[in-house]
N, CA and C of each residue as an Amber inpcrd file, in Angstrom:
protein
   204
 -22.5400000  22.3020000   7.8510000 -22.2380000  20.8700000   7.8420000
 -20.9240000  20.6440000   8.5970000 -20.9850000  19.6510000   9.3820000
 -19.7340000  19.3060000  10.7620000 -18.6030000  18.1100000   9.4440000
 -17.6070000  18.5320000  10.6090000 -16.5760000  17.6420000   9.3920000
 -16.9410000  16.1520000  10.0970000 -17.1480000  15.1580000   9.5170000
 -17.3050000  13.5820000   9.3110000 -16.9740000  13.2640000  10.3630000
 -15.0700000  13.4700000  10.7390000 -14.3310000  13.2280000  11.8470000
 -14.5780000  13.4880000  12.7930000 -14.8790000  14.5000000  13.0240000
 -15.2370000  15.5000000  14.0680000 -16.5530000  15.4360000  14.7120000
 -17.6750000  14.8620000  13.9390000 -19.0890000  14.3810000  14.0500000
 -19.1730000  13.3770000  15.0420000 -18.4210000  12.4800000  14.4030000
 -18.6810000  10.6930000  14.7180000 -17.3170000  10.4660000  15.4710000
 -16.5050000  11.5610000  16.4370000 -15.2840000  11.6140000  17.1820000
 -14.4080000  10.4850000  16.6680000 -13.9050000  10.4490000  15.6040000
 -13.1290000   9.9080000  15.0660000 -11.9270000  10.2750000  14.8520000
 -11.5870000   9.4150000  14.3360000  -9.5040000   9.6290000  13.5840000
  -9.4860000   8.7190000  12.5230000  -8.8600000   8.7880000  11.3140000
  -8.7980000   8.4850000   9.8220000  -7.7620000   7.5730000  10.2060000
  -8.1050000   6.2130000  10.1400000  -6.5500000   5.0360000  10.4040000
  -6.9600000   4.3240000   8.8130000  -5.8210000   4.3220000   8.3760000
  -5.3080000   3.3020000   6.9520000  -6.1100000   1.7370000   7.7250000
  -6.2510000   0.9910000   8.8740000  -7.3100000  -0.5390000   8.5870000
  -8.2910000  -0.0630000   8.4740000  -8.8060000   0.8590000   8.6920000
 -10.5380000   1.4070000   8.2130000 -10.8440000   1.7850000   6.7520000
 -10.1900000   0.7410000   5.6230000 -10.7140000   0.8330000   4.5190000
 -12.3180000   1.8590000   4.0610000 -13.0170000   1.1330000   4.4680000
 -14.1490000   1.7100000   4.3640000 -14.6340000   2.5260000   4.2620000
 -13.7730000   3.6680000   5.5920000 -14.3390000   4.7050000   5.7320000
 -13.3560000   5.9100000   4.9020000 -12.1040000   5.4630000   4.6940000
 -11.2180000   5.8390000   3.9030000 -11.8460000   5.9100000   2.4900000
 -12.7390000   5.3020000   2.0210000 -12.6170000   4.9540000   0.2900000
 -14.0370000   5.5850000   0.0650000 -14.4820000   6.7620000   1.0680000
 -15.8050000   7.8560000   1.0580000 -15.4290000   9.2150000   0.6440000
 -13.9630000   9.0710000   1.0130000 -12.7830000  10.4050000   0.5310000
 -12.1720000  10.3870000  -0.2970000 -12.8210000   8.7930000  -1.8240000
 -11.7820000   8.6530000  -2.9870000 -13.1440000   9.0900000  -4.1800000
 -12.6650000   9.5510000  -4.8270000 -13.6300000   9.5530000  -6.5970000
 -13.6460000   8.3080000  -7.1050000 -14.5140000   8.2230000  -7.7750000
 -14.3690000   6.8660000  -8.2450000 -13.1440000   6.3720000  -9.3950000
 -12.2180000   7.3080000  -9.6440000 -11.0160000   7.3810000 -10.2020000
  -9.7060000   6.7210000  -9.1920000  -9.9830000   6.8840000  -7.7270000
  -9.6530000   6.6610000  -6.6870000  -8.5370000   7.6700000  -6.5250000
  -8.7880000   8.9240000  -6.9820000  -8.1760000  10.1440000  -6.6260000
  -8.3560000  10.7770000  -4.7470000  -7.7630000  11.6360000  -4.3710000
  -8.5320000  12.1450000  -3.1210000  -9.0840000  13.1730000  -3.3830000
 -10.6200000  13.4650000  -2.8200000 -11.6860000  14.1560000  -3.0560000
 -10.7350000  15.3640000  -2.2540000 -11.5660000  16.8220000  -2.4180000
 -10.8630000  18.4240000  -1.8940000 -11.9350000  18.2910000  -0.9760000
 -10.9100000  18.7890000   0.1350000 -11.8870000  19.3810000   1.3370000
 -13.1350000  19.7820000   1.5140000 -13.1580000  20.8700000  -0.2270000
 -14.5710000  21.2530000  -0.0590000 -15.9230000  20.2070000  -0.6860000
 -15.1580000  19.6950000  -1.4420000 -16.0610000  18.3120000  -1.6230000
 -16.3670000  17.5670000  -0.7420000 -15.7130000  17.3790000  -0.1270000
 -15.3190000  16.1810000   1.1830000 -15.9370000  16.8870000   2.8210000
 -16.5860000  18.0870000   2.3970000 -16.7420000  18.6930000   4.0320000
 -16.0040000  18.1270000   5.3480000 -14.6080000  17.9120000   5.1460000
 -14.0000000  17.5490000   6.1850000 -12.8720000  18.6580000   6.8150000
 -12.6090000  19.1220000   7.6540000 -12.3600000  20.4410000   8.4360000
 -10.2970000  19.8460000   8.0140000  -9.8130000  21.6490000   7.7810000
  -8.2560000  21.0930000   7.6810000  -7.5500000  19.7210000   8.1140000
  -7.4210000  20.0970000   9.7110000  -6.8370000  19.1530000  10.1100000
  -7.0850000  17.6550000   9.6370000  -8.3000000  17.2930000  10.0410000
  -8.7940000  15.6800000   9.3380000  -8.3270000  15.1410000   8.3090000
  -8.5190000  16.3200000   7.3840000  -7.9180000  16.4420000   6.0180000
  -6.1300000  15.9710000   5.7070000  -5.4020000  16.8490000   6.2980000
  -4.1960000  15.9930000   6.7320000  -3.7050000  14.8790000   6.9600000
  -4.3880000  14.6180000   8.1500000  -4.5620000  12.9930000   8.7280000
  -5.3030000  12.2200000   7.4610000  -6.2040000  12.6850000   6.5410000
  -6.7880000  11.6650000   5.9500000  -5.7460000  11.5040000   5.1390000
  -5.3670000  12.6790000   4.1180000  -4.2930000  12.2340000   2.9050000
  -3.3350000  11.1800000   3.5590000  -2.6090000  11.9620000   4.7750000
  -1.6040000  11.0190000   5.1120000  -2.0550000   9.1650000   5.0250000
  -3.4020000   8.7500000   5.8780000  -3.6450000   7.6470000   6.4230000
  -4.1380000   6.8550000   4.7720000  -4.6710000   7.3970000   3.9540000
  -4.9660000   6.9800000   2.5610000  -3.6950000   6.8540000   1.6570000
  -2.7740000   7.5970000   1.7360000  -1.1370000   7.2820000   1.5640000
  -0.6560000   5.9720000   1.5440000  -0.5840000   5.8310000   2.9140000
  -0.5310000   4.8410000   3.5880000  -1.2210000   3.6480000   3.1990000
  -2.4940000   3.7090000   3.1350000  -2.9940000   2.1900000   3.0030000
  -2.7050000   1.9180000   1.7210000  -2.7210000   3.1110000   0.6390000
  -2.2080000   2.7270000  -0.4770000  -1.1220000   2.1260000  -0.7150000
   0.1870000   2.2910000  -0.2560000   1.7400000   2.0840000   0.0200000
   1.3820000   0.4610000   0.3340000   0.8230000  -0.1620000   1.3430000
   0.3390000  -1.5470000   1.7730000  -0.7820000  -1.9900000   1.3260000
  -1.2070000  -1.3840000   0.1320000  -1.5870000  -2.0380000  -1.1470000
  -3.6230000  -2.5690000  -0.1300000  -4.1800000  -1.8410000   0.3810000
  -5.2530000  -1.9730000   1.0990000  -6.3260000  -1.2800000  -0.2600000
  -5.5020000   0.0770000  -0.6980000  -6.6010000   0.2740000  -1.4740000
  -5.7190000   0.8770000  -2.7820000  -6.2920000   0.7680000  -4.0110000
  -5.3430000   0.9330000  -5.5400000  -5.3740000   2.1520000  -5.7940000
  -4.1870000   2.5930000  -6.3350000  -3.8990000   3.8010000  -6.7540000
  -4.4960000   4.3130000  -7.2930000  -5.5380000   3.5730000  -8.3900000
  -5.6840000   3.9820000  -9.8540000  -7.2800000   3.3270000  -9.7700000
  -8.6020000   3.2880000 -10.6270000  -9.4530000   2.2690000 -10.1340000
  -9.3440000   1.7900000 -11.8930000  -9.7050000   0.0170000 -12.2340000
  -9.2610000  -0.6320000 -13.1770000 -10.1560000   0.1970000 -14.3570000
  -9.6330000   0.1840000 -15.7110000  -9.8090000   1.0340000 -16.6730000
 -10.9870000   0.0610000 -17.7910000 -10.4650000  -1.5840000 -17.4180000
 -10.6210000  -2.4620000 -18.2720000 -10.2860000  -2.6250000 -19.6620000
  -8.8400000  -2.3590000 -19.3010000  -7.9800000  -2.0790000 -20.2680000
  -6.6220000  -3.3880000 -19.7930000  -6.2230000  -4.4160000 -20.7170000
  -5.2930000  -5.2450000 -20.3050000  -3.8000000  -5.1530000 -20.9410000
């Protein structure tokens, strides 16, 4: 299995919500490489770019508990 990135000649950018939130658990943790079949490097770039969108509040740290 080809890494995601590397497939579809991509790069992991924080405005691509979307494709960012395929690399979260539904806890909105970040999934492991080997879960994630995405090759080192990508991997890097992804934590970093998911960091990021988190920091500018694109996607939540945490996913809601339904707890107030």
């Amino acid at each position: 299995m080809k890494c995601y990135f590397c497939q579809y000649n991509l790069k992991p950018n924080f405005k691509e919500v979307e494709h960012l939130e395929k690399f979260l658990s539904p806890r909105k943790k970040i999934v492991s490489r080997e879960k994630s079949a995405v090759c080192a490097k990508h991997q890097r770039q992804l934590t970093k770019e998911i960091k990021y969108a988190r920091f500018l509040a694109l996607i939540p740290y945490v996913s809601y508990q339904g707890q107030i």
